[in-house]
C-alpha positions in Angstrom: 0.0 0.0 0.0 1.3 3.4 -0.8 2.8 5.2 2.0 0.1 8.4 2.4 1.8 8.9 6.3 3.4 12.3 5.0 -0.3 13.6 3.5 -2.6 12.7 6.5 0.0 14.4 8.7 0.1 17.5 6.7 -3.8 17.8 6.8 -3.5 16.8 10.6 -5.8 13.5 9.8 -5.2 10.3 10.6 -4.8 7.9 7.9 -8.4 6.2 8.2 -10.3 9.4 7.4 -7.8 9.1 3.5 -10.0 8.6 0.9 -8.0 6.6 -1.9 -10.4 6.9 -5.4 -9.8 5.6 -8.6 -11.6 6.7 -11.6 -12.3 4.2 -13.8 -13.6 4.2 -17.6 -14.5 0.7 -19.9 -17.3 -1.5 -20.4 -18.7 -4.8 -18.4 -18.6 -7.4 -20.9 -16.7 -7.7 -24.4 -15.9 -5.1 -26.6 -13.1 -4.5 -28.4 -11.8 -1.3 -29.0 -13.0 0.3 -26.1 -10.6 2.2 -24.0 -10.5 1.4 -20.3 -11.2 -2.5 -18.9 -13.4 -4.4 -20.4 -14.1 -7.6 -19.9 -17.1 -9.8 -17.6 -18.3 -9.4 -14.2 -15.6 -11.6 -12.6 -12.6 -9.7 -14.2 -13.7 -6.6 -12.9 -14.5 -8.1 -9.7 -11.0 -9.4 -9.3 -9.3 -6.2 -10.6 -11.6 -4.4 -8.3 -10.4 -6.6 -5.6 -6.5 -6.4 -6.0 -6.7 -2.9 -6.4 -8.2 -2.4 -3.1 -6.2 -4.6 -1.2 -2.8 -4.3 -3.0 -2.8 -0.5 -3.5 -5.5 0.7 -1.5 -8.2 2.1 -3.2 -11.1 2.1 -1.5 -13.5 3.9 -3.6 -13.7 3.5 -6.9 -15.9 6.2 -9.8 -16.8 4.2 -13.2 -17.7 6.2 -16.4 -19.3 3.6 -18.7 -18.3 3.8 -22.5 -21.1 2.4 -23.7 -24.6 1.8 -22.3 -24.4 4.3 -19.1 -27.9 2.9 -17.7 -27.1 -0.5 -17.9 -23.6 -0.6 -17.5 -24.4 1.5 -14.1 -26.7 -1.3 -13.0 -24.6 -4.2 -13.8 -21.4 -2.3 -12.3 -23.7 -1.4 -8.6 -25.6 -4.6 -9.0 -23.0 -7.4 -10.0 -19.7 -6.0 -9.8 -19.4 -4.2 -6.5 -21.1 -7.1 -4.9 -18.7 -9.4 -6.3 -16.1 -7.3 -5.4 -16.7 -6.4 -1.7 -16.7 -10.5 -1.2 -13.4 -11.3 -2.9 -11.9 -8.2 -0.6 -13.8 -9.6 2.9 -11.9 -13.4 2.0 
């Protein structure tokens, strides 16, 4: 995990209160030529997951390519789910 120590002292806070967000752009499901991830519901699940535990992100902001009302409800619906319970193992 990155060391933030130097950031949460400079903004007096302690480390918990860090927010760590990635902004994310692709698609859930194939589709080539799309920039960002793309891929099914268990990649982004498992890239979801390293990401939080390995680098510590803990939020994360998707902009869909394609589809922005069902992407949304697959990503909130299937993916985050998915996610959360590969990061609580």
């Amino acid at each position: 995990m990155p060391n933030t120590t130097w950031l949460t002292r400079a903004a007096r806070r302690g480390p918990a209160t860090l927010c760590r967000i990635y902004n994310m752009i692709g698609v859930v499901g194939r589709a080539r030529g799309v920039p960002g991830l793309s891929g099914g519901v268990e990649q982004w699940a498992d890239t979801l997951a390293v990401w939080s535990t390995r680098l510590g992100f803990d939020t994360f902001a998707f902009w869909p390519v394609a589809e922005p009302r069902s992407q949304l409800e697959l990503f909130a619906g299937e993916v985050i789910p998915a996610a959360r319970e590969r990061v609580a193992r």
